[in-house]
VEXDREN-2710 file (C-alpha; in Angstrom, 1 decimal):
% VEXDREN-2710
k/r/px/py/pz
1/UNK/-38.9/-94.1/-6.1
2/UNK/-36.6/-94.2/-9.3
3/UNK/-33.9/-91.2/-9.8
4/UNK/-36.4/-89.8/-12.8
5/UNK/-39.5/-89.5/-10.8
6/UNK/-37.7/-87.9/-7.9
7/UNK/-36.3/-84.9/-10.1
8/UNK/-39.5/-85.0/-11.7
9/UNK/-41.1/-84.6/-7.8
10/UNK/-38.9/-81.8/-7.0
11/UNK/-39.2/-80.4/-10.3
12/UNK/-42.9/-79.9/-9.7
13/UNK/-42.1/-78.9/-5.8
14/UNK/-39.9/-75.9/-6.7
15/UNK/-41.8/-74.8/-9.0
16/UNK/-45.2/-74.7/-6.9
17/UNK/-43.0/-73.1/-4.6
18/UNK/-42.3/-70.3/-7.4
19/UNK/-45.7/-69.9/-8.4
20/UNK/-47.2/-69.2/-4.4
21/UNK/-43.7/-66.7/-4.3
22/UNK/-44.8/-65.1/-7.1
23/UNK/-48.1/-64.8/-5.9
24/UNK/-47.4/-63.1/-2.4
25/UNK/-45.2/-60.6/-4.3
26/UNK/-48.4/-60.0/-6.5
27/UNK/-50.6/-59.4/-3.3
28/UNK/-47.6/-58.2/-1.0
29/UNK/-45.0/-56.5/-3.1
30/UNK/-42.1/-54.7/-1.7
31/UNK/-43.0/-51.1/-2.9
32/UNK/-46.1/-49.4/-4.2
33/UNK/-46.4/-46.0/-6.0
34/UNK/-49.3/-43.5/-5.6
35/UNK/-51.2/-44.6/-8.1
36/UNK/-50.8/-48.5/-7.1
37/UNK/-51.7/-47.9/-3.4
38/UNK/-55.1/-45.4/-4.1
39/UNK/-56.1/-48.7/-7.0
40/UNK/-55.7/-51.3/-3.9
41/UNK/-56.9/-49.2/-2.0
42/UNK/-60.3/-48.6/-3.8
43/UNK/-60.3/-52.1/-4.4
44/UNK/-60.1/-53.2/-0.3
45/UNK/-62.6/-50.5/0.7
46/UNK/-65.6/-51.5/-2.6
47/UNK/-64.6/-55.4/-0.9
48/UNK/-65.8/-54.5/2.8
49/UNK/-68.6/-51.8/1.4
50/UNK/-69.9/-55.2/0.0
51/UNK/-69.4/-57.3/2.8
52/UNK/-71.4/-54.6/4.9
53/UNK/-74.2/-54.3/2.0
54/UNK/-74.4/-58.2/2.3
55/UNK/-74.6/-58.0/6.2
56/UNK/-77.1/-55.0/6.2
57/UNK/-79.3/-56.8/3.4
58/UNK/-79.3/-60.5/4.8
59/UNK/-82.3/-61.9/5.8
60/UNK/-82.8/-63.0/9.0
61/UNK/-82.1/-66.3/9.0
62/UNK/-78.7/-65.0/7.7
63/UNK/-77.7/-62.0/9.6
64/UNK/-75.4/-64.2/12.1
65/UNK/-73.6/-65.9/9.6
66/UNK/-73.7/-62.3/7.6
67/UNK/-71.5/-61.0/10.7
68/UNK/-69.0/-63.4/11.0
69/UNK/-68.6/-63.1/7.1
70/UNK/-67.9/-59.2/7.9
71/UNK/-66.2/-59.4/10.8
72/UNK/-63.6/-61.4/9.3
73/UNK/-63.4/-59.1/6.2
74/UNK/-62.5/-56.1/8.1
75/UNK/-59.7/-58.2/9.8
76/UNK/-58.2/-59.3/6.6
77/UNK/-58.4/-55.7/5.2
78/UNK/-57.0/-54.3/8.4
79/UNK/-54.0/-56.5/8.1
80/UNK/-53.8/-55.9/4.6
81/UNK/-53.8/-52.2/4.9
82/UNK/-51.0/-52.9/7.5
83/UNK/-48.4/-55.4/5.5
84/UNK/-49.9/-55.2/1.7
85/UNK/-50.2/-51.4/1.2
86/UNK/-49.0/-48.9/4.0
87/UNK/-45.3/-50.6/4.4
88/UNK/-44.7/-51.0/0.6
89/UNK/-46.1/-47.3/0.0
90/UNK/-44.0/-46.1/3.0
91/UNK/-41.0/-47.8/2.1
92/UNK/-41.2/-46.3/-1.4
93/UNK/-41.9/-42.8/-0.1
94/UNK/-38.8/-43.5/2.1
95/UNK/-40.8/-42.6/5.3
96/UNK/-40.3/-44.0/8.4
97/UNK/-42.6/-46.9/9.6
98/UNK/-43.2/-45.6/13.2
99/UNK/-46.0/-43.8/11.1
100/UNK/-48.0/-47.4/11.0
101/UNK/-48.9/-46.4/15.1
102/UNK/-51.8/-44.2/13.5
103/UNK/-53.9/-47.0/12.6
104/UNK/-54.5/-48.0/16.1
105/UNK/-55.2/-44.5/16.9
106/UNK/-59.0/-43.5/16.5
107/UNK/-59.1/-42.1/12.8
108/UNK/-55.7/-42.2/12.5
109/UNK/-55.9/-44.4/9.7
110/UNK/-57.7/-41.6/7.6
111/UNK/-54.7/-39.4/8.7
112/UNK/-52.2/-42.8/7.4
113/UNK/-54.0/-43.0/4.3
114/UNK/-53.8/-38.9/3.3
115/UNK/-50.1/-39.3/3.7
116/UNK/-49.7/-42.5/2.0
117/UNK/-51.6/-41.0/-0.7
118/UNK/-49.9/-37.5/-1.1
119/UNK/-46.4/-38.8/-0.6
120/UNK/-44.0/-38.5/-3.5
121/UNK/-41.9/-41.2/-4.5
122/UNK/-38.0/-41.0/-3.8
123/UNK/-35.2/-42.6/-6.0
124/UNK/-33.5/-45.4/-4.5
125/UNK/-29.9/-43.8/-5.6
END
């Protein structure tokens, strides 16, 4: 490989590299306001209200694949509601994050969400 086409290689590696960074900040951003975290939110919960409208309107010969499809929807928003909103919202409401143990606790992500919601936002000073 000549010298030109190897910065031109790593040229084009660091910025790919830059582009999927500046993607997971998009997606998993170190802070969220009120505002941000009831949008995404809003936006996670209409995505698994229409993987469940899919799964409870699929014919029959697609009700298995229909399953899977929302079984693996309500993981991805689980985790997201974990590590994309309730940390960043957390973190800018300066709470602490032993308050993430509510989601494993039978509505206690309700209970998460109300104070992720009606938390204020604290200067970082």
């Amino acid at each position: 490989m000549r010298r030109d086409d190897y910065a031109l290689h790593k040229a084009k590696a660091v910025s790919v590299k830059n582009l999927i960074m500046a993607q997971a900040s998009v997606f998993f951003p170190r802070i969220l306001t009120r505002k941000q975290y009831l949008i995404r939110c809003l936006i996670v919960f209409a995505i698994v209200a229409g993987a469940l409208l899919f799964f409870v309107g699929a014919p029959a010969d697609l009700v298995r694949l229909a399953g899977i499809l929302l079984q693996i929807v309500a993981l991805l928003a689980f985790l997201y509601n974990i590590f994309g909103l309730s940390i960043p919202r957390l973190r800018n409401a300066q709470l602490t994050f032993l308050r993430l143990i509510l989601v494993f606790v039978p509505f206690g992500a309700l209970v998460l969400f109300a104070i992720c919601a009606t938390a204020r936002e604290k200067s970082e000073s």
